[in-house]
C-alpha positions in Angstrom: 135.8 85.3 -103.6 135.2 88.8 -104.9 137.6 91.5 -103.3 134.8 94.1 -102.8 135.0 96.6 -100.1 131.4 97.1 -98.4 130.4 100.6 -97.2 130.7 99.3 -93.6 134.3 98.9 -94.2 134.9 101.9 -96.7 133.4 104.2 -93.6 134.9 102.8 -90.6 138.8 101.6 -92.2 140.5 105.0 -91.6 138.4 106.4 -88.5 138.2 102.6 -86.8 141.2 101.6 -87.8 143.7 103.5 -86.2 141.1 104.4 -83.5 141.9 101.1 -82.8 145.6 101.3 -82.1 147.0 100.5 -85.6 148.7 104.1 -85.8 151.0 104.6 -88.4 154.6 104.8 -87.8 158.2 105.2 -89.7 157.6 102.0 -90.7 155.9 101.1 -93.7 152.8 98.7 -94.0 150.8 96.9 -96.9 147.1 96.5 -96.2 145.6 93.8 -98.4 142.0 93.6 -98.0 141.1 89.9 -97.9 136.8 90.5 -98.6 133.8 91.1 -97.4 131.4 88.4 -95.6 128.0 89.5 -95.7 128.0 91.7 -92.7 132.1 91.6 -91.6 135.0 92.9 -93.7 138.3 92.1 -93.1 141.8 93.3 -93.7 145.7 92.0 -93.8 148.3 94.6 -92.7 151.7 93.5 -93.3 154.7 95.4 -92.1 157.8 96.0 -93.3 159.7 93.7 -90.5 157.4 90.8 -91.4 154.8 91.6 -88.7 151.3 90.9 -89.8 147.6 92.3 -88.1 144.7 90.7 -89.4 141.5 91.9 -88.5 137.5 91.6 -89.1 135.3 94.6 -88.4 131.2 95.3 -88.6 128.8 98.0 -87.4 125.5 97.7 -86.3 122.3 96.9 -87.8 120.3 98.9 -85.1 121.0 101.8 -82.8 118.9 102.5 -79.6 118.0 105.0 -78.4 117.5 106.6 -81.8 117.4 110.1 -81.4 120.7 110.3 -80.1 124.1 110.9 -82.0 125.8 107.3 -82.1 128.9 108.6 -84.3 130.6 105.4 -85.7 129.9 102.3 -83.9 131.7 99.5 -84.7 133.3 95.5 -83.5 136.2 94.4 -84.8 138.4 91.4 -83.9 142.2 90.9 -84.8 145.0 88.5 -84.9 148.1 89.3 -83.7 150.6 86.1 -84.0 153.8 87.8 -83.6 152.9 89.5 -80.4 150.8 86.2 -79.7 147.5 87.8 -79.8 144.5 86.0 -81.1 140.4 86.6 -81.4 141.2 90.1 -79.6 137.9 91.4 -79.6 137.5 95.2 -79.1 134.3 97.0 -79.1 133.9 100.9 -80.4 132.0 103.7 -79.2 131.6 106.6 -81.6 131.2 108.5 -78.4 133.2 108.3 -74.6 131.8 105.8 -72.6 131.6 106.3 -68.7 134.5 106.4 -67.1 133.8 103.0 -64.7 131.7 101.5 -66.4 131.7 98.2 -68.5 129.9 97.3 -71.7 128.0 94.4 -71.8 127.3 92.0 -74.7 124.7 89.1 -75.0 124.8 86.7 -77.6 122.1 84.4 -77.2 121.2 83.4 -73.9 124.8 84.8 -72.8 126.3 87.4 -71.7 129.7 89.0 -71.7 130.6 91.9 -69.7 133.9 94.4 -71.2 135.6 97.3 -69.3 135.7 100.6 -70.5 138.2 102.8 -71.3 137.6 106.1 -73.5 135.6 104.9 -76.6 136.5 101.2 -76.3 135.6 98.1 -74.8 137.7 94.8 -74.2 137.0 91.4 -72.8 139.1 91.2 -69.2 141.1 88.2 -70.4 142.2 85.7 -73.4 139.7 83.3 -72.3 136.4 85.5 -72.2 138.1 86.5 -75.8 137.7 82.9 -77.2 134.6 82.2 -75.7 132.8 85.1 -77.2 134.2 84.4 -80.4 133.0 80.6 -80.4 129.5 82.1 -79.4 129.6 84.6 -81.9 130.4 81.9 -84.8 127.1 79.8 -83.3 124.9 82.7 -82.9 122.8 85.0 -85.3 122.9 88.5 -83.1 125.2 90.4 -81.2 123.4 92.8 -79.0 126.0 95.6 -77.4 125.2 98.0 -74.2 126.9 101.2 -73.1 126.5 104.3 -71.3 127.9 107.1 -72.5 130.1 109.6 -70.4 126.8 111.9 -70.5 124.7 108.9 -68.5 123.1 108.0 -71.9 122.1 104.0 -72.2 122.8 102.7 -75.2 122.0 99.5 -77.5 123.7 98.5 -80.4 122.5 94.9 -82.9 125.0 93.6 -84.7 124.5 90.9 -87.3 126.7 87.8 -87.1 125.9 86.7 -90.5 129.4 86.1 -92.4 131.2 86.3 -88.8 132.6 82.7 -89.2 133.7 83.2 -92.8 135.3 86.4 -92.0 137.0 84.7 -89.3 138.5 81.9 -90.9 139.6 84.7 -93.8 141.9 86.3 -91.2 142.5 83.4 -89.0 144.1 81.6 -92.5 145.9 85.0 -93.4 147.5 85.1 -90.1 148.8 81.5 -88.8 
């Protein structure tokens, strides 16, 4: 496999990635990027005390409504095995989302619902985590809805093309 870095991941790695929580501290870390997979990129951060983050990340294909300012938009799903995390999956507005309000995902026929908090979106529990990812390794589309903090509804595509390749990438960096 080709370690190329795709524009998805050149634009959203610095803004997404410590929008996501990964801030950097006094402690050093080695980011490896393992490849891209069609339409998911994914990356290895080691630390210096051995800890290791591995995550996938992809934006959308399509943005409704489209005379709107999305900013970036972006999925992403990490591995955390010292801190027993796994198949976290974190949705990212480019904008606040409404304070209350959940996103909701359908893959397929079905549909997961995340809460809300600032620009970001989680599953409720572990279990809703897993089970989206097992859909989204079956499933071709990934379709994402928000409302903004301004009462703007929003819709969001993702492809799911390389998903399961990307997957396994991070899920073999991180055992």
């Amino acid at each position: 496999m080709k370690k190329t870095i795709s524009n998805v991941f050149k634009v959203t790695f610095l803004l997404g990635f410590f929008a996501a929580g990964f801030s950097l501290s006094a402690q050093a870390e080695k980011r490896e990027i393992l490849g891209s997979f069609r339409d998911w990129d994914t990356v290895l951060i080691e630390r210096d005390n051995g800890e290791k983050h591995c995550m996938m990340i992809s934006m959308p294909k399509r943005s409704d409504p489209t005379n709107v300012i999305h900013g970036e938009v972006y999925m992403t799903v990490t591995h955390r095995p010292r801190r027993k995390v796994r198949n976290e999956i974190n949705f990212v507005a480019g904008y606040d989302l409404r304070v209350g309000s959940e996103a909701n995902g359908t893959i397929g026929n079905t549909p997961y619902t995340m809460f809300a908090e600032g620009r970001n979106a989680w599953n409720y529990t572990q279990e809703d985590d897993r089970r989206m990812v097992t859909s989204m390794k079956r499933g071709s589309t990934l379709i994402m809805r928000a409302t903004s903090s301004r009462g703007t509804k929003t819709t969001y595509r993702f492809s799911l093309i390389g998903f399961t390749a990307a997957y396994n990438a991070i899920t073999e960096a991180c055992s």
